[in-house]
C-alpha positions as CSV (number, residue, x, y, z in Angstrom):
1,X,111.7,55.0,129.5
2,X,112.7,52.3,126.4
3,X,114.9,55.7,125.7
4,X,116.5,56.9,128.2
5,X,119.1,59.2,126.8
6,X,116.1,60.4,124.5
7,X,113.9,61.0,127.9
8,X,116.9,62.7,129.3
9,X,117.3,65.4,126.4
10,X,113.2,65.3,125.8
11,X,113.1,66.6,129.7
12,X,116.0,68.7,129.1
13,X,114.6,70.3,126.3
14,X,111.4,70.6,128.3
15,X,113.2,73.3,130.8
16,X,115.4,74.9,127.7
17,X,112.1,75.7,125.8
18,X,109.9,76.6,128.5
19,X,112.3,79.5,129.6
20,X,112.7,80.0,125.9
21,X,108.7,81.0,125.5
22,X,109.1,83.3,129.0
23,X,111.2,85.0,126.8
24,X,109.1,87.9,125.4
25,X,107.7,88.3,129.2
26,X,110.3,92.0,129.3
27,X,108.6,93.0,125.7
28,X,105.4,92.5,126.8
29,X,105.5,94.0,130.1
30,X,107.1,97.1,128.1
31,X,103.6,96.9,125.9
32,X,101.7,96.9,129.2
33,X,103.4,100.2,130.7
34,X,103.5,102.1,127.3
35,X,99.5,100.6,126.4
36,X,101.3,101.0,122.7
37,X,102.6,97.3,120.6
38,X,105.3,100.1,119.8
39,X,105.5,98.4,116.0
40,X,106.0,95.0,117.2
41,X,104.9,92.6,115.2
42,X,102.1,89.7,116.0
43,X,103.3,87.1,113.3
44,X,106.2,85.4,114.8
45,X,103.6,84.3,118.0
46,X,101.1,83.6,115.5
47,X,102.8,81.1,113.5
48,X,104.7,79.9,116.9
49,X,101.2,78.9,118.2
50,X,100.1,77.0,114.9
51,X,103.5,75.1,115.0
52,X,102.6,74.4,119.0
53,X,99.3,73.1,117.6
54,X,100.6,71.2,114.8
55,X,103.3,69.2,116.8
56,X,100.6,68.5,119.5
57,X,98.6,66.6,117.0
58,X,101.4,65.1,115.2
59,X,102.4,63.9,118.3
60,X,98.9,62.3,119.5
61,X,98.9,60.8,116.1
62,X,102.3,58.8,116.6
63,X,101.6,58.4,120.4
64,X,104.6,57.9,122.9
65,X,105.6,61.7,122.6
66,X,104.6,62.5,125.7
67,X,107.5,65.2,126.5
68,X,106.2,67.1,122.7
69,X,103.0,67.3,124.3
70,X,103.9,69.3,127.3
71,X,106.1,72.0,125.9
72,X,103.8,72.4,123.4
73,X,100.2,72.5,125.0
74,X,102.8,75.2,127.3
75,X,103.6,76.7,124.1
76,X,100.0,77.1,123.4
77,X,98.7,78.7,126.7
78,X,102.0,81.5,126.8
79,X,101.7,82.2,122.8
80,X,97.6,82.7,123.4
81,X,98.3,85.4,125.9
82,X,101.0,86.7,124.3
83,X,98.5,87.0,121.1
84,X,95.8,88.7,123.2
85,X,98.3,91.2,125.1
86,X,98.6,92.4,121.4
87,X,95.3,92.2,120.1
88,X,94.5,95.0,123.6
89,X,96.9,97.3,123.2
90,X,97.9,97.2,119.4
91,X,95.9,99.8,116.6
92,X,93.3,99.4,115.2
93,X,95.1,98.5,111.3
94,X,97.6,95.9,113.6
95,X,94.4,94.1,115.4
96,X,92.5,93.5,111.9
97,X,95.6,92.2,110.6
98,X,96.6,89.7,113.5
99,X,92.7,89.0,113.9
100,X,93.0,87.6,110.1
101,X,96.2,85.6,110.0
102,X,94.7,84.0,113.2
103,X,91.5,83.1,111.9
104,X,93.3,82.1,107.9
105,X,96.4,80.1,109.7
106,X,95.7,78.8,113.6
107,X,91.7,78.2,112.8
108,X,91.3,77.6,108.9
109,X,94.7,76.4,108.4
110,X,94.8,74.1,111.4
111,X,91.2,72.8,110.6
112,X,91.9,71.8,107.0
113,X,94.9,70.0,108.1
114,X,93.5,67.7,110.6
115,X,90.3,66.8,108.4
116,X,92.7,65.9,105.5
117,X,95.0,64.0,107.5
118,X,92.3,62.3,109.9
119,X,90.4,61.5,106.9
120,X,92.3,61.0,104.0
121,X,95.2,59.2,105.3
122,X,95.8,56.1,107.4
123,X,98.2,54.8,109.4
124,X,101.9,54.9,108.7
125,X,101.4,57.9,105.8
126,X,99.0,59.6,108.2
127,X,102.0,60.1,110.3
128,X,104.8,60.6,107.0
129,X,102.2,63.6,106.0
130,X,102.0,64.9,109.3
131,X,105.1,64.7,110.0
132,X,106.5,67.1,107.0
133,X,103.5,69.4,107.5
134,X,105.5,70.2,110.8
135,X,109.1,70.2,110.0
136,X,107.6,73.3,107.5
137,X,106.1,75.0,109.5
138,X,109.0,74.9,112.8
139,X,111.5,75.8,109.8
140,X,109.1,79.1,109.5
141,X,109.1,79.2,113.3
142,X,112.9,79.4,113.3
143,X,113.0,81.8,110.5
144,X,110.5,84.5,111.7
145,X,112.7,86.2,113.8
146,X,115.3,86.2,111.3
147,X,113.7,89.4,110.0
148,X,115.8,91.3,112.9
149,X,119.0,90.5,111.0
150,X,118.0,93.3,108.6
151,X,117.5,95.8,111.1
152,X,120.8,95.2,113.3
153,X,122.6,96.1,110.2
154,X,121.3,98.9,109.4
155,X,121.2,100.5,113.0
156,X,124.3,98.8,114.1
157,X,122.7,98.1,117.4
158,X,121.3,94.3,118.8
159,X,119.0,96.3,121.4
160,X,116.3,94.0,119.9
161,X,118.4,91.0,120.2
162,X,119.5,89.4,123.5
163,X,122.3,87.2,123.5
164,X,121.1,85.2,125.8
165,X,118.2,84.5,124.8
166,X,119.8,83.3,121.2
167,X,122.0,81.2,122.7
168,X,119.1,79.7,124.8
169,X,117.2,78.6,121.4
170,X,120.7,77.1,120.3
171,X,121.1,74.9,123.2
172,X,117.4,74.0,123.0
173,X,117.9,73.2,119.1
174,X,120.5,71.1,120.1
175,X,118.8,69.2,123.1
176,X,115.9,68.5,120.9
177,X,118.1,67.4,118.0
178,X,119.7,64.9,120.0
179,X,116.4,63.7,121.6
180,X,114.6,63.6,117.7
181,X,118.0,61.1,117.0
182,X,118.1,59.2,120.0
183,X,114.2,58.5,119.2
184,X,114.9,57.9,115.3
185,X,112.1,60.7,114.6
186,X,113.9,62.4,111.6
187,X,110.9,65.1,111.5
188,X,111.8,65.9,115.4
189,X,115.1,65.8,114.1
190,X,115.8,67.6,111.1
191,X,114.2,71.3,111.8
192,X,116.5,71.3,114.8
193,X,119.2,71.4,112.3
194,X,118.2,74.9,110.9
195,X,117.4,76.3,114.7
196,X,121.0,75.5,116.0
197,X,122.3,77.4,112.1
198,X,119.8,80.2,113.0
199,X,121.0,80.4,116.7
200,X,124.5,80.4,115.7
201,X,124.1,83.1,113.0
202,X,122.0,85.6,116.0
203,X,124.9,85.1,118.0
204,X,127.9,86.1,115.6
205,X,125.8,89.4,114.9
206,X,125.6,89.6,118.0
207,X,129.6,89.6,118.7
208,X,129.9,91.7,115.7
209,X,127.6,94.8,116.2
210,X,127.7,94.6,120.3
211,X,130.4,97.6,120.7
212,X,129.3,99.3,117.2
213,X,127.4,102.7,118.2
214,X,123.6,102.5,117.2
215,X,122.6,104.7,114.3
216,X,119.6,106.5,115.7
217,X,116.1,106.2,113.2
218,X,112.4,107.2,113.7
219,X,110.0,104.8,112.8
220,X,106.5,106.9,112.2
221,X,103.6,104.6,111.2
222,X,105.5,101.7,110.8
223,X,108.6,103.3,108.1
224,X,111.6,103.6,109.0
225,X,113.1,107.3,108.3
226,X,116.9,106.9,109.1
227,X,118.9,109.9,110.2
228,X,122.5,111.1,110.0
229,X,123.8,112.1,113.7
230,X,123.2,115.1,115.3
231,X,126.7,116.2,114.8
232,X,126.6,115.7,111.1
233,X,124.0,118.2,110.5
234,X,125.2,121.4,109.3
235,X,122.9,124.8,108.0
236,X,124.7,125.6,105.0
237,X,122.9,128.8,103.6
238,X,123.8,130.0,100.2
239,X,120.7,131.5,98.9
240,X,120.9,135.3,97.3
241,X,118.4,137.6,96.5
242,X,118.5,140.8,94.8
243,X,117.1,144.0,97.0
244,X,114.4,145.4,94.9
245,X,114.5,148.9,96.1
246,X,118.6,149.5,95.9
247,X,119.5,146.7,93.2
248,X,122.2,144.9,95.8
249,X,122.8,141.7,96.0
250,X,122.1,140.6,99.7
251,X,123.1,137.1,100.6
252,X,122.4,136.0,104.5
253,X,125.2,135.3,106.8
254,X,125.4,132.2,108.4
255,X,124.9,132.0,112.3
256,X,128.2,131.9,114.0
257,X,128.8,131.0,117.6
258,X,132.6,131.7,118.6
259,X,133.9,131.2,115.0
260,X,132.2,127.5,113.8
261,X,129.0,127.7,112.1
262,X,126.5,126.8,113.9
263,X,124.4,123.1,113.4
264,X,121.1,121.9,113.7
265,X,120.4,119.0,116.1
266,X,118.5,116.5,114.6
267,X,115.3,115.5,115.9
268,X,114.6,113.4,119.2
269,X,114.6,109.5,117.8
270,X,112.0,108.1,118.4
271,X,112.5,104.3,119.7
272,X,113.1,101.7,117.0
273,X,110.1,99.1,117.8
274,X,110.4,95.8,115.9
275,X,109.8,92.0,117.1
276,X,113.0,90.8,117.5
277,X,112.1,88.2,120.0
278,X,112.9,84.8,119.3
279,X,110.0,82.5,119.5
280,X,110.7,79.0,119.8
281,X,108.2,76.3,120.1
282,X,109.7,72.8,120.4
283,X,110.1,70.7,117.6
């Protein structure tokens, strides 16, 4: 309450980011009815729940963050579930791997970091340390997603890319911005920067590519094969052959169906599945 145009935003941002990590709720539930991960990826919630964990601390460490606290110990719960939805109904190759960066990043990782903080540093520096340790890591939570960029592109098509919920992270980026100034906390501050650039970048593709007709692709063990329309396919046959038994040259005649030749439709596409879900924990 010395703040209260900081408590204002912090609380603000508190709603923003909570609907912000409800997000991925649709994706999920779409995981649950197929019993398939469909080629989503784990990594983004992965490093989202280290960052959680990480600001958590930092902000025990600098005490009177009490709004960081509860949109990330939040953050923590949703990412967990969203980690072990995965871990049930992804294969076999996709649960080893999440199972490793899990154990290397959110137990390892995490675990170095507060013994060489807690121990090594005290005080003011303790804090400096900290402090940078998270604005890296929310800069990788920002850029994670940003992999989707790639594949909008390509398939002309922002399916995998709500507008909504990139102008949600924005607005959050923006809220928590404000609150990291108003409280002079330049590592609250600064990361929130890069989010609101991020946002605004989601939502111009977003404009760009939202009338653009999807180019279809099959994505078979997590490659991408991509296809040229249906209509584009045409059976040109120009093969000849010699008839042994009279010497003629016989060459086939191409299928016709009232005068055009006829064309082959291309195979059913099978779903593009990639995590393009924004996940924001609050920085």
């Amino acid at each position: 309450m010395e703040h209260p145009w900081a408590f204002a935003f912090g609380l603000l941002g508190n709603v923003i980011s909570f609907t912000s990590l409800l997000a991925p709720i649709p994706t999920f539930y779409r995981i649950y009815k197929s019993k398939s991960t469909e080629g989503f990826q784990s990594v983004p919630y992965v490093v989202a729940l280290f960052s959680a964990m990480l600001w958590i601390f930092y902000a025990m460490i600098k005490s009177g963050e009490g709004l960081l606290i509860t949109i990330n110990a939040a953050g923590c719960v949703i990412e967990t579930v969203y980690i072990v939805m995965y871990l049930v109904y992804a294969p076999k190759k996709a649960k080893l791997f999440t199972a490793k960066i899990v154990l290397l990043l959110n137990v390892a990782g995490f675990g170095l970091i507060f013994l060489l903080t807690f121990f090594a540093f005290h005080g003011e520096m303790r804090v400096i340390i900290l402090g940078w340790i998270c604005v890296g890591f929310s800069v990788c939570v920002f850029v994670a997603p940003l992999s989707i960029i790639g594949r909008v592109i390509k398939t002309k098509s922002v399916e995998y890319m709500p507008f909504t919920l990139s102008l949600t992270l924005t607005l959050s980026a923006v809220v928590w911005f404000l609150y990291g100034l108003f409280i002079k906390d330049k590592y609250v501050a600064l990361p929130n920067i890069l989010g609101f650039t991020f946002g605004m970048i989601q939502m111009i593709l977003y404009m760009v590519y939202m009338n653009k007709t999807p180019v279809a692709s099959e994505v078979k063990e997590g490659k991408e094969a991509w296809k040229v329309p249906a209509e584009d396919h045409v059976v040109v046959i120009n093969v000849a052959k010699i008839d042994k038994s009279t010497g003629a040259e016989v060459r086939p005649v191409t299928e016709m169906a009232g005068g055009v030749p006829s064309r082959c439709a291309a195979a059913a596409p099978g779903q593009q599945a990639d995590f393009a879900r924004s996940v924001e924990v609050v920085v």
